[in-house]
N, CA, C and O atoms as a CHARMM CRD file, in Angstrom:
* protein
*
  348
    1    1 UNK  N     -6.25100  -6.62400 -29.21600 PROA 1      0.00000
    2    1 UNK  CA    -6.89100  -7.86700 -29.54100 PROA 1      0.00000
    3    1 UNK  C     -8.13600  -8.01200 -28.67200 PROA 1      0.00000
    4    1 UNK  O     -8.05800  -7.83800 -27.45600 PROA 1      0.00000
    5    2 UNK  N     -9.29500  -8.33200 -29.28000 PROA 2      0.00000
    6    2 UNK  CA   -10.39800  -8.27900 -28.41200 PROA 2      0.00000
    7    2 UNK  C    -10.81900 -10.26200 -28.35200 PROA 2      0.00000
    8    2 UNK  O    -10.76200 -11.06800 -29.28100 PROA 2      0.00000
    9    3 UNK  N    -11.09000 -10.42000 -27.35400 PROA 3      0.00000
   10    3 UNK  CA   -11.35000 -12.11600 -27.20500 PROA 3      0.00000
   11    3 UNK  C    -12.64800 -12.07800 -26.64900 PROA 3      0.00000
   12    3 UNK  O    -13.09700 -11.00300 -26.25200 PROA 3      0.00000
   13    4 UNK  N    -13.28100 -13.07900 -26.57400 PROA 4      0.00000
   14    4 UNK  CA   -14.52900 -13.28000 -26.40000 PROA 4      0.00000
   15    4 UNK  C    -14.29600 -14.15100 -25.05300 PROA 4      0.00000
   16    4 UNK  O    -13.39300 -14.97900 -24.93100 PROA 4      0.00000
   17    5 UNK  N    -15.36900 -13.79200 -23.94500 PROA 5      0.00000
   18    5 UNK  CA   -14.70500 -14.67400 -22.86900 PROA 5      0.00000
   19    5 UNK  C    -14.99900 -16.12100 -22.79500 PROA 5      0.00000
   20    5 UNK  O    -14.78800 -16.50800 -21.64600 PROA 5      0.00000
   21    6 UNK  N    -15.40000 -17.06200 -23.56500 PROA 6      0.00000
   22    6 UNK  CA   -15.35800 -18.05000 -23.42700 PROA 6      0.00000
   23    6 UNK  C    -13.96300 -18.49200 -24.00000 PROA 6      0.00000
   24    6 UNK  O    -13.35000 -19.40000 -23.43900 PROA 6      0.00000
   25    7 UNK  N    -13.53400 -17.96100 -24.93500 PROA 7      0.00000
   26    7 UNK  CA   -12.31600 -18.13200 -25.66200 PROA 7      0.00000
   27    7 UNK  C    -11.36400 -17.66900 -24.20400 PROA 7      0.00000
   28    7 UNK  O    -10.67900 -18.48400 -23.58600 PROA 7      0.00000
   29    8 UNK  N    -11.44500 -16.74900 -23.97000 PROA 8      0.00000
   30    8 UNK  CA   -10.89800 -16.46200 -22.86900 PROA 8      0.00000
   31    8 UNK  C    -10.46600 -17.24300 -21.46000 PROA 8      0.00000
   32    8 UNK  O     -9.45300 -17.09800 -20.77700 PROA 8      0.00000
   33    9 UNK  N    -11.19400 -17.80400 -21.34600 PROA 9      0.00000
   34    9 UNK  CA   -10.92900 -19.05000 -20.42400 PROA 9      0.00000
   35    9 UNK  C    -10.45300 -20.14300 -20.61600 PROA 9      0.00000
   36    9 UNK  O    -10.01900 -20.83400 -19.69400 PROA 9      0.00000
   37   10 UNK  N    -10.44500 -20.53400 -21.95300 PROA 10     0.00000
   38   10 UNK  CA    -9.53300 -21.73200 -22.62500 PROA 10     0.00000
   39   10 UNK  C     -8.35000 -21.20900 -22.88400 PROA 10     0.00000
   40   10 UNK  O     -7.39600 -21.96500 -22.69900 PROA 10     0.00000
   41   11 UNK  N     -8.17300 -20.36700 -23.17800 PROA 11     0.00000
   42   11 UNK  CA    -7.03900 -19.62800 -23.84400 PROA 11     0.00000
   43   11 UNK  C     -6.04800 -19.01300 -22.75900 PROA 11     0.00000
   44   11 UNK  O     -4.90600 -18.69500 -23.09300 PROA 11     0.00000
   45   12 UNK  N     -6.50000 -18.85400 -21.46600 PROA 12     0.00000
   46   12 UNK  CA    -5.57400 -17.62400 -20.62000 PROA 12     0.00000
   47   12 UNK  C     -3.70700 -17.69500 -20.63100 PROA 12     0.00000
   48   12 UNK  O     -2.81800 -16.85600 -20.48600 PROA 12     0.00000
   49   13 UNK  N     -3.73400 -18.62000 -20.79100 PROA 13     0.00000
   50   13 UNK  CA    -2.02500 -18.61000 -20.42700 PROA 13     0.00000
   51   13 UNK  C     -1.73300 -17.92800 -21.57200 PROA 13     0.00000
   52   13 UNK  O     -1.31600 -16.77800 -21.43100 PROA 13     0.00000
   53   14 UNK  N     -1.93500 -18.65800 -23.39300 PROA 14     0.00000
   54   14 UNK  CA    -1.65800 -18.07600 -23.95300 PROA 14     0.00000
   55   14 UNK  C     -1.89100 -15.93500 -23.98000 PROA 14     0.00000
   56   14 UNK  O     -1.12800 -15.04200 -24.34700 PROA 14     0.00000
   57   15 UNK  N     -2.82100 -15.92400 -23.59800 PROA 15     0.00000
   58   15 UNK  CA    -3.31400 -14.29800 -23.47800 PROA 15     0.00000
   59   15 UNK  C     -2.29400 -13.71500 -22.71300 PROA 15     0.00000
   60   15 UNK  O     -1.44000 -12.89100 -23.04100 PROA 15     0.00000
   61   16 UNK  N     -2.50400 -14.24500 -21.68800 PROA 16     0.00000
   62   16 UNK  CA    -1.05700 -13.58900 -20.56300 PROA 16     0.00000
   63   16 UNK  C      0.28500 -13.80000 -21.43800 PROA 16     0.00000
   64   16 UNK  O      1.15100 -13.16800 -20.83400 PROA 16     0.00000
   65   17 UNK  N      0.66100 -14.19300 -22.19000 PROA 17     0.00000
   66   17 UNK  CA     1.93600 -14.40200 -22.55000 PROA 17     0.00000
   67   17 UNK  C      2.19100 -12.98300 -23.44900 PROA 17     0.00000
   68   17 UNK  O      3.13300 -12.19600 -23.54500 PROA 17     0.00000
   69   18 UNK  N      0.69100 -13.09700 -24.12300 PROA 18     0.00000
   70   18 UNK  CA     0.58800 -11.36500 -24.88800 PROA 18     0.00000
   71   18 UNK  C      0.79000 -10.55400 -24.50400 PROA 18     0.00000
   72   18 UNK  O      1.50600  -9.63300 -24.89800 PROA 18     0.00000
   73   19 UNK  N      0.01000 -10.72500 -23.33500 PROA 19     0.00000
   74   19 UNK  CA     0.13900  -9.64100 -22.55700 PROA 19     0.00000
   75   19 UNK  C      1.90500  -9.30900 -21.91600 PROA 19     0.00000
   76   19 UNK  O      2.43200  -8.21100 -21.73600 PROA 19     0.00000
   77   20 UNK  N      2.29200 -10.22600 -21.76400 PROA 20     0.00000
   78   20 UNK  CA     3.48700 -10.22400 -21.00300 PROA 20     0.00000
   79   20 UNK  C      4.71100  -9.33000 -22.04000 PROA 20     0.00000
   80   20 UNK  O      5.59900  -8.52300 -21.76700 PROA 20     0.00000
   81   21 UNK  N      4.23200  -9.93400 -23.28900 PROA 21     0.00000
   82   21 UNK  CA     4.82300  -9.56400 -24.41300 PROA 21     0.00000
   83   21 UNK  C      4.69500  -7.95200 -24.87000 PROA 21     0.00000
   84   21 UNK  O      5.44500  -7.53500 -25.75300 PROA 21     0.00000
   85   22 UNK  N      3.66100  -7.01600 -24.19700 PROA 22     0.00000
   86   22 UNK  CA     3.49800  -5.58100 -24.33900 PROA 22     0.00000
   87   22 UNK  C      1.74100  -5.12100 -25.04500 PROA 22     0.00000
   88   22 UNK  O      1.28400  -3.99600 -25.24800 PROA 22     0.00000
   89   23 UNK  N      0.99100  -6.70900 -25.31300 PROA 23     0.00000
   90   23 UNK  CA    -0.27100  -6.33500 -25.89700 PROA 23     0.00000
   91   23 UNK  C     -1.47000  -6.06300 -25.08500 PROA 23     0.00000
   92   23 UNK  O     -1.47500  -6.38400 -23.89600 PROA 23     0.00000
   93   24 UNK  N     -2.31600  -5.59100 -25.54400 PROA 24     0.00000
   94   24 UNK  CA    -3.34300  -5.35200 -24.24800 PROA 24     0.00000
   95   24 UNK  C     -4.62000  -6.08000 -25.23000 PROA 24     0.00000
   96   24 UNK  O     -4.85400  -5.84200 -26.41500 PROA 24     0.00000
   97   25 UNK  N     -5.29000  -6.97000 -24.37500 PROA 25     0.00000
   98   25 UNK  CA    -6.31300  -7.40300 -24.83700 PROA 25     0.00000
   99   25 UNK  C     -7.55100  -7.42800 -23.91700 PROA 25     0.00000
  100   25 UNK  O     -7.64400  -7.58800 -22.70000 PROA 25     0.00000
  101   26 UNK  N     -8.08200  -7.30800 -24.47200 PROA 26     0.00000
  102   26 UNK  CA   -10.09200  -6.66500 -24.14300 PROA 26     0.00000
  103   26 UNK  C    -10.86700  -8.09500 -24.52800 PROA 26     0.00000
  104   26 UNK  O    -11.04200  -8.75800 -25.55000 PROA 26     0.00000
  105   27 UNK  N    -11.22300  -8.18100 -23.13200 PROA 27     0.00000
  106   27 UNK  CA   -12.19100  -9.29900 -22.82600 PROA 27     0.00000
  107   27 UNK  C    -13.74800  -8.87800 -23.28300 PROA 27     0.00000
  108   27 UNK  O    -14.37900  -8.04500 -22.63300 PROA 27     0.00000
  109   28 UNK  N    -14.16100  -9.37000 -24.16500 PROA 28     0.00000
  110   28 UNK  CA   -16.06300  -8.89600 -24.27400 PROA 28     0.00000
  111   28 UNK  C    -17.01000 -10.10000 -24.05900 PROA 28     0.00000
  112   28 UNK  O    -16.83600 -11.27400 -24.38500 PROA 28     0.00000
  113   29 UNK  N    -17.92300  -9.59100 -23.50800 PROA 29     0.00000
  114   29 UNK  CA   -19.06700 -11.03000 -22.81100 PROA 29     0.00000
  115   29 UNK  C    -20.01600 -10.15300 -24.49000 PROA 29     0.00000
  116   29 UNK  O    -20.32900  -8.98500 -24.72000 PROA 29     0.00000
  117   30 UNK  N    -20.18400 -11.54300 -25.35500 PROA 30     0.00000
  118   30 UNK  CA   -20.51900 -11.09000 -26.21300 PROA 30     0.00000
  119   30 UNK  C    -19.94100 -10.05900 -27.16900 PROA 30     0.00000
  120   30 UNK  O    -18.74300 -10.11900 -27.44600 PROA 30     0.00000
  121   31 UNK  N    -20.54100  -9.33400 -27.57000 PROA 31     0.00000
  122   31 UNK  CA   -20.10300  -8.21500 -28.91800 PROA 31     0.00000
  123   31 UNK  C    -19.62200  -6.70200 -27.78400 PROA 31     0.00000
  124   31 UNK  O    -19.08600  -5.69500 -28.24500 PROA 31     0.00000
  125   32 UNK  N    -19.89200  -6.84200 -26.62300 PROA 32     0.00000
  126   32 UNK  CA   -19.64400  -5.79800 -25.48300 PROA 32     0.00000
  127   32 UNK  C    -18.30200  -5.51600 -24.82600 PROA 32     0.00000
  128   32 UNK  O    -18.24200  -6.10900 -23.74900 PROA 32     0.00000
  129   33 UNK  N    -17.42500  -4.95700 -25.04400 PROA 33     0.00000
  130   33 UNK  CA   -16.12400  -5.07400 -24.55200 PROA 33     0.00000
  131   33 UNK  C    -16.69200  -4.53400 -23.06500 PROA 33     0.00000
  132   33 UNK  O    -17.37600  -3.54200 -22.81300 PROA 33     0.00000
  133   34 UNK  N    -16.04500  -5.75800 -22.01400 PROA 34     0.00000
  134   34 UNK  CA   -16.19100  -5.80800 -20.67100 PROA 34     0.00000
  135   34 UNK  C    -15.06400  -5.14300 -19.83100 PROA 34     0.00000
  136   34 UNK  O    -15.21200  -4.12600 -19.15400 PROA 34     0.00000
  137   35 UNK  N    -13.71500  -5.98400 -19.99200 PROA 35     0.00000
  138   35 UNK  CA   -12.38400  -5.67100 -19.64400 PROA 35     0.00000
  139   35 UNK  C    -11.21000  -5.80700 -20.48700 PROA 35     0.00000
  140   35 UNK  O    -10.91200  -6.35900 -21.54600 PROA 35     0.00000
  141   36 UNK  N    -10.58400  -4.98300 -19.47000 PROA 36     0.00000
  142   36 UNK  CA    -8.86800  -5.08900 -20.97100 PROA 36     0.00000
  143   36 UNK  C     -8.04200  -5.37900 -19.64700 PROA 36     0.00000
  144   36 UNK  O     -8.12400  -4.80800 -18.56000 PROA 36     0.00000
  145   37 UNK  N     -7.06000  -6.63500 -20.12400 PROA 37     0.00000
  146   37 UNK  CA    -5.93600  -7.17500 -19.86400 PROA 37     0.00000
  147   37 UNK  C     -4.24100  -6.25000 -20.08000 PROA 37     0.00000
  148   37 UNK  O     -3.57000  -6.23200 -21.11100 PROA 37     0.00000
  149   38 UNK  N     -4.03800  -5.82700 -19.25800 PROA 38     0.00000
  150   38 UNK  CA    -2.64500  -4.75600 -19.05700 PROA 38     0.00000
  151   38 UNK  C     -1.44500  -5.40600 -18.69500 PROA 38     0.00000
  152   38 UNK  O     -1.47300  -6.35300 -17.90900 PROA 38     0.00000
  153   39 UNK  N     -0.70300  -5.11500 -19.04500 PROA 39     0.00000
  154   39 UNK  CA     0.71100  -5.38300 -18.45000 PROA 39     0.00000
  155   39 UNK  C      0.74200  -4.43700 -17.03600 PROA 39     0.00000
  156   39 UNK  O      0.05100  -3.42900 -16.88300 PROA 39     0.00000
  157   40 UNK  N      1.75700  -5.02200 -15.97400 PROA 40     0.00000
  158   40 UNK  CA     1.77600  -4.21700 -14.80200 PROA 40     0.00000
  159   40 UNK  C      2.84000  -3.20300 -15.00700 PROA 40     0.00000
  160   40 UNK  O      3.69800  -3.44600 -15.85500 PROA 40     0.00000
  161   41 UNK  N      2.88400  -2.18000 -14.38500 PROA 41     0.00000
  162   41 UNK  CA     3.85200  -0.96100 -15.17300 PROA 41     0.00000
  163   41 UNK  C      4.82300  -1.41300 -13.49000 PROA 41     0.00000
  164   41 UNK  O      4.37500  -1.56800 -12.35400 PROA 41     0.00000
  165   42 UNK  N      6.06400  -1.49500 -13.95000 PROA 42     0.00000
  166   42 UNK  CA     7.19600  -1.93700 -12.54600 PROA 42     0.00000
  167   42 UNK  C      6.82600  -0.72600 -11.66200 PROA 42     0.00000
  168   42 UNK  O      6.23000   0.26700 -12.08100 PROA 42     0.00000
  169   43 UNK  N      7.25700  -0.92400 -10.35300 PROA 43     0.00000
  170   43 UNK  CA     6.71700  -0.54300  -9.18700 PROA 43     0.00000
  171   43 UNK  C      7.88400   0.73000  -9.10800 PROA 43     0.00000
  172   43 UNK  O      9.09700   0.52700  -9.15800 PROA 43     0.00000
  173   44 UNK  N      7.39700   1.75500  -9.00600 PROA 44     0.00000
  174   44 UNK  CA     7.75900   3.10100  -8.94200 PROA 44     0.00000
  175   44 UNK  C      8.85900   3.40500  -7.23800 PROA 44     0.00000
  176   44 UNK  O      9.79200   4.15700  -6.95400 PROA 44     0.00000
  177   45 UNK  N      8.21700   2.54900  -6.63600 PROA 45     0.00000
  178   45 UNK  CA     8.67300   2.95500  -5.14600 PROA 45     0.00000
  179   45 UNK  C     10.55400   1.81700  -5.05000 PROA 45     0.00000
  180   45 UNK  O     10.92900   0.66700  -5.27600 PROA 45     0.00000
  181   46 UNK  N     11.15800   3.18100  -4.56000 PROA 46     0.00000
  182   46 UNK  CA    12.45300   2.01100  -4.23500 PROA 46     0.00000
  183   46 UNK  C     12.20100   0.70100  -3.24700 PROA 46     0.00000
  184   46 UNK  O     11.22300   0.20200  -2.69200 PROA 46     0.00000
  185   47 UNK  N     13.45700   0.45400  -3.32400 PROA 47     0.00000
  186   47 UNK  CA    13.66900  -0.67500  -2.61800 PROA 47     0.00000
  187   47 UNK  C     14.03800  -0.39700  -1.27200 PROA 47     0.00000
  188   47 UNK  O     15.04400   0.31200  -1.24700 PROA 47     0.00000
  189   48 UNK  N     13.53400  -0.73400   0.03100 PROA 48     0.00000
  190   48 UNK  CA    13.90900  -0.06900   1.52100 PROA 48     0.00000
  191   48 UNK  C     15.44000  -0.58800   1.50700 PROA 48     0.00000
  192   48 UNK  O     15.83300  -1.62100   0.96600 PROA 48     0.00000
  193   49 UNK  N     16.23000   0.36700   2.23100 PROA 49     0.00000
  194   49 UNK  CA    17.45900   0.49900   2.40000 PROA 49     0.00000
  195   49 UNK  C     17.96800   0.11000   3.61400 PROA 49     0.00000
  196   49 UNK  O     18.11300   1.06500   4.37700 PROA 49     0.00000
  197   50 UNK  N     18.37000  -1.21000   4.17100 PROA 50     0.00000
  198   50 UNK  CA    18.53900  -1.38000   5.69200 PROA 50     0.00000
  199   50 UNK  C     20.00600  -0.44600   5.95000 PROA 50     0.00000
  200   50 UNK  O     20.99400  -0.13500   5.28500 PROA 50     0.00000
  201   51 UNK  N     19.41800  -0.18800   7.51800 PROA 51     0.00000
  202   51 UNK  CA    20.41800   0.93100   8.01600 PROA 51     0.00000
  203   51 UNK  C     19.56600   2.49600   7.60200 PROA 51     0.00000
  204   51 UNK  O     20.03700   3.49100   8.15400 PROA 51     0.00000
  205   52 UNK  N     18.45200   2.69400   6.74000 PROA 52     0.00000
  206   52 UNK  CA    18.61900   3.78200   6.49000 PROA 52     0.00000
  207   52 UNK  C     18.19900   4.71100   7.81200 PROA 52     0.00000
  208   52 UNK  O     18.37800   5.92500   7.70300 PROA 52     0.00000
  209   53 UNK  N     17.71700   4.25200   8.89900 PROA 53     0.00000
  210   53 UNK  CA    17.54700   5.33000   9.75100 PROA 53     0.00000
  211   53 UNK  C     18.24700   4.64300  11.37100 PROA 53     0.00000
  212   53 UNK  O     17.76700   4.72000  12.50200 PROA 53     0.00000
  213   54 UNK  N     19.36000   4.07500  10.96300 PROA 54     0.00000
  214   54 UNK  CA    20.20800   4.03700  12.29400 PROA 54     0.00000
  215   54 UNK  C     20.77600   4.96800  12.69600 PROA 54     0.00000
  216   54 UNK  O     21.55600   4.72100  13.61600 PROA 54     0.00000
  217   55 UNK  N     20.68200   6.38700  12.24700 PROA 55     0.00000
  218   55 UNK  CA    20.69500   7.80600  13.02900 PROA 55     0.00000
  219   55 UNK  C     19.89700   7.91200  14.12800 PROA 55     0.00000
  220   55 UNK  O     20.14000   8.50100  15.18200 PROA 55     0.00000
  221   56 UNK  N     18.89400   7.27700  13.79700 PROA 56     0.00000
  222   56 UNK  CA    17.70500   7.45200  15.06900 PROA 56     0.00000
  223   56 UNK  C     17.89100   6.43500  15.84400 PROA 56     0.00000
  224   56 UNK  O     16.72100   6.14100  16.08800 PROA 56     0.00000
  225   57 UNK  N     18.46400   5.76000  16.35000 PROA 57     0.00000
  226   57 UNK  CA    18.94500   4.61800  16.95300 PROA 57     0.00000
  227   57 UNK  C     19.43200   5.43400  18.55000 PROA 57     0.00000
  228   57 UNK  O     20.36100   6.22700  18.70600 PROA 57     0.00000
  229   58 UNK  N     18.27300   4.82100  19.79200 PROA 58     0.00000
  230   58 UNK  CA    18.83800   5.84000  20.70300 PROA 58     0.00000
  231   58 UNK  C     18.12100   7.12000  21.41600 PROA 58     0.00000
  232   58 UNK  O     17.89200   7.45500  22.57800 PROA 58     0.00000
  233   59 UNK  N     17.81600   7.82500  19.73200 PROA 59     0.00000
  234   59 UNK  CA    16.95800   8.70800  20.08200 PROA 59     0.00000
  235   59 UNK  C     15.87800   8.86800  20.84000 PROA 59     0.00000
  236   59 UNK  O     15.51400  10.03300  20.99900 PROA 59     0.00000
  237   60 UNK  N     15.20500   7.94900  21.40000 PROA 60     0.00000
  238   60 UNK  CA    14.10600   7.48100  21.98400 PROA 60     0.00000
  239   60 UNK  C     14.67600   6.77300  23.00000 PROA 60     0.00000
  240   60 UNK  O     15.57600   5.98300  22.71800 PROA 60     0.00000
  241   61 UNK  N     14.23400   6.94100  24.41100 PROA 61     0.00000
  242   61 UNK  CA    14.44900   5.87100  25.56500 PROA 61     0.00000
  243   61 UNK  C     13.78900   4.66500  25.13500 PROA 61     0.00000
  244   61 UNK  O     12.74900   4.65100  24.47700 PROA 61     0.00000
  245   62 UNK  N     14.51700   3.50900  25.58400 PROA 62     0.00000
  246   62 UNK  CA    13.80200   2.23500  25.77300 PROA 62     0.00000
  247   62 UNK  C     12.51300   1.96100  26.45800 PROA 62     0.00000
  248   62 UNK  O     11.63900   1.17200  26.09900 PROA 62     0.00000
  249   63 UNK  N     12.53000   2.80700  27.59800 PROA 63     0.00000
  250   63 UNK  CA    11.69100   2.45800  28.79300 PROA 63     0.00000
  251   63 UNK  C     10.17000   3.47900  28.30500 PROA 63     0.00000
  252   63 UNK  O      9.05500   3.20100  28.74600 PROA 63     0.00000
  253   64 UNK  N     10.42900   4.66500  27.33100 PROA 64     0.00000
  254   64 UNK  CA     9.65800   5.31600  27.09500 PROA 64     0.00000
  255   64 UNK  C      7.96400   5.18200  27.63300 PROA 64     0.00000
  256   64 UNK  O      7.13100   5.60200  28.43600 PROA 64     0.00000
  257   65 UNK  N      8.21900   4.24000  26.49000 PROA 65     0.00000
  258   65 UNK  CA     6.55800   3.58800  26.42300 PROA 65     0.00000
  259   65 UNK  C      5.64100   2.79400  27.84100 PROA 65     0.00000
  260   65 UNK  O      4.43900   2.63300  28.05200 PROA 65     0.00000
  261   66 UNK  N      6.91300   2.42500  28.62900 PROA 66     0.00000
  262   66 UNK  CA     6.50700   1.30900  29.87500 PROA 66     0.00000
  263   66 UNK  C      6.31400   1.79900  31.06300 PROA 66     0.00000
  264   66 UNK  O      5.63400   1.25500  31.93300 PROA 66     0.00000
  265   67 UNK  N      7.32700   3.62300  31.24600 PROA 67     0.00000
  266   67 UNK  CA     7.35500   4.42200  32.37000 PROA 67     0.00000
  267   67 UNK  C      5.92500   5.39100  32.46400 PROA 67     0.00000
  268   67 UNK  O      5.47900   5.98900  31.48500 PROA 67     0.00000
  269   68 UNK  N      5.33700   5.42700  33.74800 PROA 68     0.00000
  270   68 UNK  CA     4.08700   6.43500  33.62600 PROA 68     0.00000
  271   68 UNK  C      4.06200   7.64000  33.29400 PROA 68     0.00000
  272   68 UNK  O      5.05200   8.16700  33.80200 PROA 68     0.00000
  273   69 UNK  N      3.38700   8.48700  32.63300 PROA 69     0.00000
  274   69 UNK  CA     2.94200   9.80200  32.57700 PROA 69     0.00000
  275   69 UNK  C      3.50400  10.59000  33.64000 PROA 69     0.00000
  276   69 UNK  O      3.44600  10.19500  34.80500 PROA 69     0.00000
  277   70 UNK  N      4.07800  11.74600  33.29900 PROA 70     0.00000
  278   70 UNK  CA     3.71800  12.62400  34.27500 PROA 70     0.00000
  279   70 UNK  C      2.34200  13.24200  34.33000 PROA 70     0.00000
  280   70 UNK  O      1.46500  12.96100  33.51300 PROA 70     0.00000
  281   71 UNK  N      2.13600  14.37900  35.65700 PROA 71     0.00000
  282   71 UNK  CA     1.06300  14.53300  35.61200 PROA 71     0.00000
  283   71 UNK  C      0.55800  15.84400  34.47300 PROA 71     0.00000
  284   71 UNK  O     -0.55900  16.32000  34.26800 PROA 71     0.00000
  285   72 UNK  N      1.90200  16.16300  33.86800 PROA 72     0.00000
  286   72 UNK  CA     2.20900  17.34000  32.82100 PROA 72     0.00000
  287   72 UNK  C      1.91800  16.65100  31.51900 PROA 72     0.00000
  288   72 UNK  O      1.16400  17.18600  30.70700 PROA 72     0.00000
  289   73 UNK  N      2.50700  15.43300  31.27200 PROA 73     0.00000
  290   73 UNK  CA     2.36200  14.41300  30.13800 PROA 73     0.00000
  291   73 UNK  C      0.58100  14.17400  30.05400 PROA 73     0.00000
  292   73 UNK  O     -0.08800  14.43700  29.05500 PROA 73     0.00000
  293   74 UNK  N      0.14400  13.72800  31.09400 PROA 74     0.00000
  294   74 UNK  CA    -1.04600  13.29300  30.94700 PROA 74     0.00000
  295   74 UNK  C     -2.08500  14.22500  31.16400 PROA 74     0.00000
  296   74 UNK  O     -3.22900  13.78600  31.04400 PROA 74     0.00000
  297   75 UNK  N     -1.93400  15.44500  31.46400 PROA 75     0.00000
  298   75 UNK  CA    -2.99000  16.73100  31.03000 PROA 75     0.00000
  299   75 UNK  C     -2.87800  17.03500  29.51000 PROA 75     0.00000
  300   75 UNK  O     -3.73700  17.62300  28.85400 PROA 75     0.00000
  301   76 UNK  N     -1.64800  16.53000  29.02200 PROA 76     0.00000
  302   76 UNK  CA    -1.78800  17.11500  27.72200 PROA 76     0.00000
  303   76 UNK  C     -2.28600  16.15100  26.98100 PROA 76     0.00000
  304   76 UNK  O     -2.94300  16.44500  25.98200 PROA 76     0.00000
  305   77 UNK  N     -2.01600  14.55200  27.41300 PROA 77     0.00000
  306   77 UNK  CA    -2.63500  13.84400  26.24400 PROA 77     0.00000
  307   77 UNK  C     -4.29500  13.89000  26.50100 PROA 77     0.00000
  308   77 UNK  O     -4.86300  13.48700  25.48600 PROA 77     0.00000
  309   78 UNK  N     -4.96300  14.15600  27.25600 PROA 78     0.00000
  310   78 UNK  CA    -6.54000  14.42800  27.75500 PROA 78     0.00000
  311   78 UNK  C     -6.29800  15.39800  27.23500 PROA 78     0.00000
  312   78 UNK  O     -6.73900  15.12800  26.11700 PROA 78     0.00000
  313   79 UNK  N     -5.80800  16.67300  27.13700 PROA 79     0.00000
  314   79 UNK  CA    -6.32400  18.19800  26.22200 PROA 79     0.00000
  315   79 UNK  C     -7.11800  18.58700  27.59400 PROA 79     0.00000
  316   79 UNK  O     -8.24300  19.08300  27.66200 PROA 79     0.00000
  317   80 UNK  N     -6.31900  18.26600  28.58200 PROA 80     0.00000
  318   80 UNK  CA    -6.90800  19.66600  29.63000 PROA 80     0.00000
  319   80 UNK  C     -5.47700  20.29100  29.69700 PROA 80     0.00000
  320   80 UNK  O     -4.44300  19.81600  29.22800 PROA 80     0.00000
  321   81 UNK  N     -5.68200  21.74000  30.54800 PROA 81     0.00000
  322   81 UNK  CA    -4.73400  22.55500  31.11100 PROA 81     0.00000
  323   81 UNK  C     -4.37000  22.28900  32.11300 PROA 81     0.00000
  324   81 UNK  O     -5.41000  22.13300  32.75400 PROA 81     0.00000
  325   82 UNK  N     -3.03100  21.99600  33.17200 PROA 82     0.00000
  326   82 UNK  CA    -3.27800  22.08500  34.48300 PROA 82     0.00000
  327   82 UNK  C     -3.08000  23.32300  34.69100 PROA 82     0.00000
  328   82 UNK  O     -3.80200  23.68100  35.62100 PROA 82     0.00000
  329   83 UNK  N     -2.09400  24.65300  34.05100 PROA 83     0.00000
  330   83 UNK  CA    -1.96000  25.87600  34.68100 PROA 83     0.00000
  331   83 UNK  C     -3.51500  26.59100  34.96800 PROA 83     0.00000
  332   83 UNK  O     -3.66500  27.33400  35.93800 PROA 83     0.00000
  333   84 UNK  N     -4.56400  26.30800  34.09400 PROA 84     0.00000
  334   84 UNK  CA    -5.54000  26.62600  34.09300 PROA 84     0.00000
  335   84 UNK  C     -6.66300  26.04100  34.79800 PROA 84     0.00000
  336   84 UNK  O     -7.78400  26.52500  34.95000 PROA 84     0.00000
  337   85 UNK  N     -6.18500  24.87800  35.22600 PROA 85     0.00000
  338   85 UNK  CA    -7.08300  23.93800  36.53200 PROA 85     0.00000
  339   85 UNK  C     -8.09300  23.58700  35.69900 PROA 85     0.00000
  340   85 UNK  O     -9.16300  23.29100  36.23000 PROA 85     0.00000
  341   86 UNK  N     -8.00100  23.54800  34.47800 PROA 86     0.00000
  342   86 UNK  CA    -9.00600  22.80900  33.96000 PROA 86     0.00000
  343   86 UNK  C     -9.06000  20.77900  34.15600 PROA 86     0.00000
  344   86 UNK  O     -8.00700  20.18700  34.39100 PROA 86     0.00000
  345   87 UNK  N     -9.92900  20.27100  34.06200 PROA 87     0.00000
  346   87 UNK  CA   -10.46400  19.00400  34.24100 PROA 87     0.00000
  347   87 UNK  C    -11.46600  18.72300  33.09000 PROA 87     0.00000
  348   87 UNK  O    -12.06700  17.65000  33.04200 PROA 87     0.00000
């Protein structure tokens, strides 16, 4: 169904209902088809699963993030060597 957009703006609920209904309709500014009106296709991705990664629960110290570097930790996050005395 092609609508003209002034019609289009008086009209929207009804259009969406078309649409809702499985039709696709094409908005034209003038004799120019501009846009087409789609139904949304349902969302492909599941639904998150609580619990799904309480395996990892643990795995990680608490304190991780709050305790300092070693001085082995922190040559590597800079990307120097210490065996190599690089700086």
């Amino acid at each position: 169904m092609i609508v003209k957009m002034h019609q289009a703006k008086s009209q929207l609920s009804s259009l969406i209902a078309r649409v809702e209904a499985g039709e696709e309709v094409i908005l034209a500014r003038g004799d120019t088809p501009v846009a087409k009106i789609v139904p949304l296709s349902p969302s492909r991705r599941e639904p998150r699963k609580p619990g799904a990664l309480k395996h990892l629960r643990g795995a990680i110290p608490d304190d991780l993030f709050l305790r300092p570097m070693t001085e082995e930790e922190l040559a590597a996050w800079e990307g120097t060597d210490m065996a190599k005395g690089e700086n």
